[in-house]
VEXTOR-409543 format. One record per atom (N, C-alpha, C, O): x, y, z. Coordinates in nm, 3 decimals, always signed. Example, Ala and Ser with C-alpha at 12.3 -4.5 7.8 and 13.67 -1.06 7.14 Angstrom:
+---------+---------+---------+
|    east |   north |      up |
+---------+---------+---------+
|  +1.319 |  -0.569 |  +0.780 |
|  +1.230 |  -0.450 |  +0.780 |
|  +1.320 |  -0.330 |  +0.780 |
|  +1.424 |  -0.332 |  +0.846 |
|  +1.285 |  -0.225 |  +0.708 |
|  +1.367 |  -0.106 |  +0.714 |
|  +1.290 |  +0.003 |  +0.787 |
|  +1.341 |  +0.114 |  +0.804 |
+---------+---------+---------+
***
This chain:
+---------+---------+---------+
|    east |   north |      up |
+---------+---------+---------+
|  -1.625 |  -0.478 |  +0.121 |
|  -1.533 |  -0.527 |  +0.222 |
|  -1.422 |  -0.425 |  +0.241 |
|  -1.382 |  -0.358 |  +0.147 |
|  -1.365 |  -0.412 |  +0.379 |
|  -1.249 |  -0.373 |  +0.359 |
|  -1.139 |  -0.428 |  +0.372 |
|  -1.144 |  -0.551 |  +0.383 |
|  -1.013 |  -0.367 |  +0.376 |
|  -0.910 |  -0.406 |  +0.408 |
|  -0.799 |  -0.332 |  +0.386 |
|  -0.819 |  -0.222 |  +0.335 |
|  -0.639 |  -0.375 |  +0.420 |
|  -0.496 |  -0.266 |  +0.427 |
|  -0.456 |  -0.339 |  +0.356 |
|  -0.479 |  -0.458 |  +0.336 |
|  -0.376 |  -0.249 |  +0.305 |
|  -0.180 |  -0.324 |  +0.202 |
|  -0.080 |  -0.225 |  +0.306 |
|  -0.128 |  -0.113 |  +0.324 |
|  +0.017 |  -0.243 |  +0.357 |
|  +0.131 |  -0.184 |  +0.362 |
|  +0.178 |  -0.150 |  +0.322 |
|  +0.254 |  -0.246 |  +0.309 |
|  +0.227 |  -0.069 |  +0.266 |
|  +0.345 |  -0.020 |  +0.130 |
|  +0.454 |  -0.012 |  +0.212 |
|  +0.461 |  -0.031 |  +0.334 |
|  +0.576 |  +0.030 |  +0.097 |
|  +0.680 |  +0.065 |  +0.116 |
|  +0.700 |  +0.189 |  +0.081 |
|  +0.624 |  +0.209 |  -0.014 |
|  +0.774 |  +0.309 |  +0.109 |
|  +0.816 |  +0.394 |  +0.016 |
|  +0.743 |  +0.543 |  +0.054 |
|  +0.759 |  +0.653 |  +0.000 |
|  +0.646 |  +0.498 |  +0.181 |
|  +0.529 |  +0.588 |  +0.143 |
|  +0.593 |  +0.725 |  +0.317 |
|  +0.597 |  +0.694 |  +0.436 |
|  +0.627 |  +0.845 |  +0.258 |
|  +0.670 |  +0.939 |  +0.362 |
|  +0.612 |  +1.044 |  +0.378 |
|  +0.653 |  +1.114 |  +0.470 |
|  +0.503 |  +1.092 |  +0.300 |
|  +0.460 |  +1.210 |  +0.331 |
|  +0.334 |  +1.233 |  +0.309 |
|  +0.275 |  +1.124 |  +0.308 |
|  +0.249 |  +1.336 |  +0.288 |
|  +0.118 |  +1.370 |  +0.256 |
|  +0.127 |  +1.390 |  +0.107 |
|  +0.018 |  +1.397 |  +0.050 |
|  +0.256 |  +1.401 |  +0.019 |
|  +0.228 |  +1.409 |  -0.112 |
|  +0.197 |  +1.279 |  -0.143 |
|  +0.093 |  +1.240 |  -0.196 |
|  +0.322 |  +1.193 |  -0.096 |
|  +0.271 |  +1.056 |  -0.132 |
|  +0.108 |  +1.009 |  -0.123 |
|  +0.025 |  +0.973 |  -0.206 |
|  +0.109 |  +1.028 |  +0.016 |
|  -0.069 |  +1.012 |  +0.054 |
|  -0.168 |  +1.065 |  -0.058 |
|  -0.271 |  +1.008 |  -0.095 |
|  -0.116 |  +1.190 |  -0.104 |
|  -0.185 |  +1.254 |  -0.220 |
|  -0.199 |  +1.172 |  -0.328 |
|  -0.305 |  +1.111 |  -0.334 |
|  -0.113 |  +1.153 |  -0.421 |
|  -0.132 |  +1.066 |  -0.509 |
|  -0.214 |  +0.951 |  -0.474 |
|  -0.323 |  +0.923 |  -0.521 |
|  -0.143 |  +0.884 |  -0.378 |
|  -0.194 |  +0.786 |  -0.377 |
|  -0.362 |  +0.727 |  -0.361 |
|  -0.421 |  +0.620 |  -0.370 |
|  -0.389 |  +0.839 |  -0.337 |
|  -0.563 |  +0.844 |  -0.246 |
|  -0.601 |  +0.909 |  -0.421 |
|  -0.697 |  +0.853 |  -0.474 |
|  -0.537 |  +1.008 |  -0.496 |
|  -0.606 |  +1.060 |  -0.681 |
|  -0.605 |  +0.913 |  -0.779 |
|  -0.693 |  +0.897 |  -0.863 |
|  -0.497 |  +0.812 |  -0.758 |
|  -0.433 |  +0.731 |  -0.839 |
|  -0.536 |  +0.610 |  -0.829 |
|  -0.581 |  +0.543 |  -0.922 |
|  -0.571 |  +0.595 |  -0.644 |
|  -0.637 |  +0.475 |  -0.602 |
|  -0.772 |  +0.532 |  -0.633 |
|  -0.840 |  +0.431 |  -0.649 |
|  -0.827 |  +0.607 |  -0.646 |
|  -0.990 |  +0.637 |  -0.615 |
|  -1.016 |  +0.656 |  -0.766 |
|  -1.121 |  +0.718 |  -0.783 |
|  -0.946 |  +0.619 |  -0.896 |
|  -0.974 |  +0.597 |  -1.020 |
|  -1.017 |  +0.502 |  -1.042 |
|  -1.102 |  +0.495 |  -1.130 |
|  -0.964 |  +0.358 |  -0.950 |
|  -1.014 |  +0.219 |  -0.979 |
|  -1.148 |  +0.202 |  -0.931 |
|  -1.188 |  +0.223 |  -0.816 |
|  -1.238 |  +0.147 |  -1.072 |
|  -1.377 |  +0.144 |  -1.020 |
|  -1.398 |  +0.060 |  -0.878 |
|  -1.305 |  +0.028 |  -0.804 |
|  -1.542 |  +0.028 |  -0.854 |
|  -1.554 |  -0.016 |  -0.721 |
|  -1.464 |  +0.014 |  -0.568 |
|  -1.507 |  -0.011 |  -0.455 |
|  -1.322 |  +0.076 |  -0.607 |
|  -1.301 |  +0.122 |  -0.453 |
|  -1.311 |  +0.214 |  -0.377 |
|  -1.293 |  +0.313 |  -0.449 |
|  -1.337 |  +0.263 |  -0.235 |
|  -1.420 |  +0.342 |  -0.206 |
|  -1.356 |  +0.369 |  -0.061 |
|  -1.286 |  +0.282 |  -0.011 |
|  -1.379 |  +0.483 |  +0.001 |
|  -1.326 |  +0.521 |  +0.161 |
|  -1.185 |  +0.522 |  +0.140 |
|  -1.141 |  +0.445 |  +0.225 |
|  -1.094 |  +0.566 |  +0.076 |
|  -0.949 |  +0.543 |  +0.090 |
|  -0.880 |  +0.641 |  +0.216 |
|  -0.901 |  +0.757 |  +0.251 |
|  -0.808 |  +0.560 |  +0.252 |
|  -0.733 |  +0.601 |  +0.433 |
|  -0.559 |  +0.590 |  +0.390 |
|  -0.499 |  +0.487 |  +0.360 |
|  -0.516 |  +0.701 |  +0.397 |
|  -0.393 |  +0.683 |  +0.387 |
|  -0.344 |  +0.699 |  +0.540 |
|  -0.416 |  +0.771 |  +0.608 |
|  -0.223 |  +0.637 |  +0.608 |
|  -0.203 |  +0.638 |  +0.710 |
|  -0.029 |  +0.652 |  +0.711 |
|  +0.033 |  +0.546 |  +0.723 |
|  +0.033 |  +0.757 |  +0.701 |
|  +0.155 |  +0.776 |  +0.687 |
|  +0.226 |  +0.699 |  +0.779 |
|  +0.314 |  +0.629 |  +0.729 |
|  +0.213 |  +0.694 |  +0.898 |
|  +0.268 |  +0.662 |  +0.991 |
|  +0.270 |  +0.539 |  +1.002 |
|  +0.353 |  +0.512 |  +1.089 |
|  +0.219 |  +0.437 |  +0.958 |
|  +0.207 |  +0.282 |  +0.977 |
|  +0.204 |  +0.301 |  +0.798 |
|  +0.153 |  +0.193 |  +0.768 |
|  +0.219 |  +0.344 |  +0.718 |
|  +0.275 |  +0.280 |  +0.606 |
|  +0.155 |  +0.192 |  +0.523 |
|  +0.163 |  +0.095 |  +0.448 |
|  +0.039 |  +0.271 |  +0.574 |
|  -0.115 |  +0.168 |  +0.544 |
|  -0.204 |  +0.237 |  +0.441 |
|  -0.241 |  +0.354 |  +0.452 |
|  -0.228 |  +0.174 |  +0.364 |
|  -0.321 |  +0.226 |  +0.274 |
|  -0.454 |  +0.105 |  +0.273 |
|  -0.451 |  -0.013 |  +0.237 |
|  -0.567 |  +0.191 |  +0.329 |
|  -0.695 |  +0.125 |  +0.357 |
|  -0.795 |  +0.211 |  +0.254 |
|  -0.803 |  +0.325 |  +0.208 |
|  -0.875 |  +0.064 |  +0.245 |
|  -0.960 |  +0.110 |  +0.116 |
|  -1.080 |  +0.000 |  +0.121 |
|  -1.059 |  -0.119 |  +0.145 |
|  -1.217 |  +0.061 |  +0.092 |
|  -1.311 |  -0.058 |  +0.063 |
|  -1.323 |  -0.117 |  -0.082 |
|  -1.280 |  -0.044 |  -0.172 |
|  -1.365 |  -0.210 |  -0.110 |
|  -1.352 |  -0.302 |  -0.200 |
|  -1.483 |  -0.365 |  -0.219 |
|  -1.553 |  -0.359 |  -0.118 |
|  -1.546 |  -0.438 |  -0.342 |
|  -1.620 |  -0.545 |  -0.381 |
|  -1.571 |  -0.663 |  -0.409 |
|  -1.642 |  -0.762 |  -0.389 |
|  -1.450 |  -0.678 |  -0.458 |
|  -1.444 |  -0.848 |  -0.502 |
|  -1.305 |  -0.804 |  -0.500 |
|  -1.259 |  -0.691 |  -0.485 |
|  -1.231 |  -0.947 |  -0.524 |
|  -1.103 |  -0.967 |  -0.494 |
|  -1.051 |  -0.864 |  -0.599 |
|  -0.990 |  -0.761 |  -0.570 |
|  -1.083 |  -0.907 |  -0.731 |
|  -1.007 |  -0.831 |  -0.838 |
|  -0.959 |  -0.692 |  -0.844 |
|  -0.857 |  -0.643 |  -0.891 |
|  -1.076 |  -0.633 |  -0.774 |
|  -1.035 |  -0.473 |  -0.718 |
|  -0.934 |  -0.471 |  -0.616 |
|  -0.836 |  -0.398 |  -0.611 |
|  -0.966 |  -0.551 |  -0.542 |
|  -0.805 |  -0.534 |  -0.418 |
|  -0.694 |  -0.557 |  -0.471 |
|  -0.595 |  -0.489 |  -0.444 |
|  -0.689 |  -0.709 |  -0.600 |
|  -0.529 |  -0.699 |  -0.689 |
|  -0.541 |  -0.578 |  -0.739 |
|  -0.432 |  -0.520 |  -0.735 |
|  -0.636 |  -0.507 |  -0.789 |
|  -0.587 |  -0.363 |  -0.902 |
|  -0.544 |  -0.274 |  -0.789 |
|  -0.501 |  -0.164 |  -0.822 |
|  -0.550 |  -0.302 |  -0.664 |
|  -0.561 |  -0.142 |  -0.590 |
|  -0.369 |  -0.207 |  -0.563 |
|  -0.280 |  -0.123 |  -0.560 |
|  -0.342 |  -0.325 |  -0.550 |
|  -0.233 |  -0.332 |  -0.501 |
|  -0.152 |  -0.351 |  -0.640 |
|  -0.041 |  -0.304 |  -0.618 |
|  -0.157 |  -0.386 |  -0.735 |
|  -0.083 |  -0.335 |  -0.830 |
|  -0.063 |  -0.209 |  -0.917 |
|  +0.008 |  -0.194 |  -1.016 |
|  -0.146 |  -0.121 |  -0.853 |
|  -0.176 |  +0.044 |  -0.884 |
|  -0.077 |  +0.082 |  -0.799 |
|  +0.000 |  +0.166 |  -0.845 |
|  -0.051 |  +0.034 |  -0.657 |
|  +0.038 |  +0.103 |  -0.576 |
|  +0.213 |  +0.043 |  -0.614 |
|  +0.320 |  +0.102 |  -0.599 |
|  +0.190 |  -0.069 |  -0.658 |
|  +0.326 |  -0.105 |  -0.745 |
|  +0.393 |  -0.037 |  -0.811 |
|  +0.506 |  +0.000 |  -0.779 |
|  +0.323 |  -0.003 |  -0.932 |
|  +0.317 |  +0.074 |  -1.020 |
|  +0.380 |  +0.213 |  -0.999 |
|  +0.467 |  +0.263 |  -1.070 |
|  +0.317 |  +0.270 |  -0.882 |
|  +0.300 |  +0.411 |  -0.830 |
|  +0.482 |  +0.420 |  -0.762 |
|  +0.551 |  +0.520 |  -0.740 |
|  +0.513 |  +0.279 |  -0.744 |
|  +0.656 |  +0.331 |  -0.657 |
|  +0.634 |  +0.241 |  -0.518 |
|  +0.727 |  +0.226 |  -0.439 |
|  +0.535 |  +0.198 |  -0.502 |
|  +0.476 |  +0.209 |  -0.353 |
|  +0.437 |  +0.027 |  -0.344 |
|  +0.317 |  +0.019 |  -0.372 |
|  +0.470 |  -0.056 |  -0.328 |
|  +0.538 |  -0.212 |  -0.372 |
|  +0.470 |  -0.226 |  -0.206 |
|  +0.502 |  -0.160 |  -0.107 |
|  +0.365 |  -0.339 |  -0.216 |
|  +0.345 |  -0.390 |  -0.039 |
|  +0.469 |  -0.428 |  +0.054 |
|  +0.582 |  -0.419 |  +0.006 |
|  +0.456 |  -0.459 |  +0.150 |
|  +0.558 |  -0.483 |  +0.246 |
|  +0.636 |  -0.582 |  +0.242 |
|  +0.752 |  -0.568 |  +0.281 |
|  +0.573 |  -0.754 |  +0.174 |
|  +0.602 |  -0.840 |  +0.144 |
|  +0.711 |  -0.812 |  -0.020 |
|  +0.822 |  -0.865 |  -0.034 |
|  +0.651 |  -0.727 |  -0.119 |
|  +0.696 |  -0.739 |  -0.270 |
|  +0.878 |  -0.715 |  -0.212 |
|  +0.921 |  -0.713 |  -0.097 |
|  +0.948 |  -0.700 |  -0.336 |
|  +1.081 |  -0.664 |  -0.339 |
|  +1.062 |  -0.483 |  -0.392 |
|  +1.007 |  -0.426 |  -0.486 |
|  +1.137 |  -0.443 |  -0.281 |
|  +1.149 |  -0.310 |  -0.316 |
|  +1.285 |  -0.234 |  -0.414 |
|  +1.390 |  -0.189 |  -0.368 |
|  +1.245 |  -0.237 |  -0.539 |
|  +1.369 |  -0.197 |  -0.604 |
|  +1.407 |  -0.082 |  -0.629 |
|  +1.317 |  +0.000 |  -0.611 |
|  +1.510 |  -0.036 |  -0.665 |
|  +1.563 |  +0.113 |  -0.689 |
|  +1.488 |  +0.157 |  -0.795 |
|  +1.502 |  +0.279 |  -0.807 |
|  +1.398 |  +0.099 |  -0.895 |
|  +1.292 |  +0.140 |  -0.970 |
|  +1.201 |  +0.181 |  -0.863 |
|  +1.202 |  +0.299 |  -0.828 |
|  +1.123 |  +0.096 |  -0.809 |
|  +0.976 |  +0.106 |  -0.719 |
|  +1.041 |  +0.289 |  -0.633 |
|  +0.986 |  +0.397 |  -0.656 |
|  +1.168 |  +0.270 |  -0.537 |
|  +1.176 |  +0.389 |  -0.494 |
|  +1.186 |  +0.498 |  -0.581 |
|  +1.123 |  +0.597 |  -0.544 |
|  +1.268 |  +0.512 |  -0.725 |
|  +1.280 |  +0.628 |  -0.800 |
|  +1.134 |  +0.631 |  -0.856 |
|  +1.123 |  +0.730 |  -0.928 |
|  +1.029 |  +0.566 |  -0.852 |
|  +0.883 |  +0.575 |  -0.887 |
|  +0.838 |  +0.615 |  -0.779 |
|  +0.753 |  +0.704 |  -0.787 |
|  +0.877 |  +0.567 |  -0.640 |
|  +0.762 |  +0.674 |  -0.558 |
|  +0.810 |  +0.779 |  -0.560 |
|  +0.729 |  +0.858 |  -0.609 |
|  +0.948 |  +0.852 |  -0.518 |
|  +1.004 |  +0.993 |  -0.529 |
|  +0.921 |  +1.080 |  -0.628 |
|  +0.858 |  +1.181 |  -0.597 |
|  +0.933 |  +1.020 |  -0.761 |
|  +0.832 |  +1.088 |  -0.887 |
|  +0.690 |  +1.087 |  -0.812 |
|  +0.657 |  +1.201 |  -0.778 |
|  +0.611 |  +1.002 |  -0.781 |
|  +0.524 |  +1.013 |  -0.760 |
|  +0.452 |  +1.133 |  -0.589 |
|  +0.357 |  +1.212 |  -0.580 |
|  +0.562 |  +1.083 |  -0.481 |
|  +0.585 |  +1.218 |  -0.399 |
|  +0.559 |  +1.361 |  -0.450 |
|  +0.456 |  +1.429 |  -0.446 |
|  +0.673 |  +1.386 |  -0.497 |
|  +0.673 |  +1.479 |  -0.591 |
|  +0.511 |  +1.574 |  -0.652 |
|  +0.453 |  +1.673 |  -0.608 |
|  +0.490 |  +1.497 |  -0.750 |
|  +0.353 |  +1.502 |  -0.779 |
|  +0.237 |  +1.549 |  -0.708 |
|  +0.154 |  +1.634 |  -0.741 |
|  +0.244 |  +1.479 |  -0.607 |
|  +0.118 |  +1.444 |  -0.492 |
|  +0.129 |  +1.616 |  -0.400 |
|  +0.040 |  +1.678 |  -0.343 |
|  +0.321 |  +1.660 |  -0.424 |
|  +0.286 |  +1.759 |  -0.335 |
|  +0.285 |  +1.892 |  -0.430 |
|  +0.252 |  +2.002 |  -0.385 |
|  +0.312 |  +1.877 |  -0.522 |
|  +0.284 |  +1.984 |  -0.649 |
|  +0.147 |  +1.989 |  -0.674 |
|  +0.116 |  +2.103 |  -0.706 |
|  +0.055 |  +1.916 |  -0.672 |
|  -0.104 |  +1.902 |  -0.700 |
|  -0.193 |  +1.956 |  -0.579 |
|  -0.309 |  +1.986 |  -0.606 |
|  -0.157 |  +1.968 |  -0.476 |
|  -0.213 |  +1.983 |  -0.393 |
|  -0.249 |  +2.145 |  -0.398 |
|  -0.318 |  +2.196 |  -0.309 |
+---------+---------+---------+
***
């Protein structure tokens, strides 16, 4: 199946970077679409449980859906994680 999360937090192609190395670790998900501009991270899926891991991977990452609370943690976690995404490349 597929489907989007929105994030928060998400500004550049580093971000996109990580986020597409970080997400494509979790088994079963597959096709990942980062979409800077609408703030979308699309991804295919098998069962629900993979879509909670893909959206609490992006928690994690800094990057909190549109709905979560975005805290001055979640942003000083995506910055780190930015960061990263554009150093790896």
């Amino acid at each position: 199946m597929k489907t989007s999360i929105v994030v928060q937090n998400l500004k550049c192609g580093g971000c996109a970077s990580t986020i597409t190395s970080k997400v494509s670790e979790i088994e079963n998900i597959s096709d990942i679409n980062i979409g800077i501009d609408k703030s979308k991270v699309s991804f295919n899926y098998i069962n629900e449980v993979d879509a909670l891991a893909v959206k609490n991977k992006l928690k994690a990452l800094g990057y909190p859906s549109i709905e979560a609370n975005n805290s001055l943690t979640s942003k000083a976690k995506s910055f780190v994680s930015c960061a990263t995404g554009k150093f790896s490349k």
